[in-house]
N, C-alpha and C positions, 0 to 999 in steps of 0.2 A: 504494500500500500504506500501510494505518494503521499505526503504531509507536506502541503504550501503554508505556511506564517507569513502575512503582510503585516508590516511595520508603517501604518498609516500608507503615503503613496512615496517612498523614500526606499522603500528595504525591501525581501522578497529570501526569507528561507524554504529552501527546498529541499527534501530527505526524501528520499527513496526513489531517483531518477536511474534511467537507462545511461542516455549519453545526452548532447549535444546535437541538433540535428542544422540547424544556424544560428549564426548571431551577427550582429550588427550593431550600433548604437540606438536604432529606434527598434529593435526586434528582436524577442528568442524564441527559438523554438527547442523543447525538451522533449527527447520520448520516453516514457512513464511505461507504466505495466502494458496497460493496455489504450491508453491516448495518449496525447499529446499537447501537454503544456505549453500555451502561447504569451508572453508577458510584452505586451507593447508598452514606450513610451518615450525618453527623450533622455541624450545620454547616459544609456544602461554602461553598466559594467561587471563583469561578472571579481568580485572582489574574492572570492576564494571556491575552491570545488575540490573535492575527492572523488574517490568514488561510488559515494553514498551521498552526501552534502552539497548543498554549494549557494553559496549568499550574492545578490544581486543588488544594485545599487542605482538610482537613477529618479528620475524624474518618472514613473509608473503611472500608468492613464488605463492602465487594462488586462486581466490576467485573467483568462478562461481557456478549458480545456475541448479538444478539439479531435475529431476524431480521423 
């Protein structure tokens, strides 16, 4: 199971992702178990990631899962 924590529209913890599937500064796209986690918004960065974890950072307008 994925677990998203938004920190107001500033922050973005994620646990339990697949990979990376792109990114960009206004766009990520994550694959998850079974979708795919989209976080748009405005100078993202991805500030840390393992391979379980990974904390995002930016200006966030949007985060919904997609399939």
């Amino acid at each position: 199971m994925t677990q998203v924590i938004l920190y107001g529209n500033k922050s973005v913890h994620i646990d339990g992702y697949k990979s990376i599937i792109t990114f960009d500064s206004e766009r990520l796209c994550i694959s998850c178990k079974n979708k795919i986690l989209e976080i748009k918004g405005k100078e993202l960065i991805i500030d840390s990631f393992t391979g379980v974890c990974m904390n995002i950072s930016g200006y966030i307008s949007d985060v919904s899962w997609v399939n």
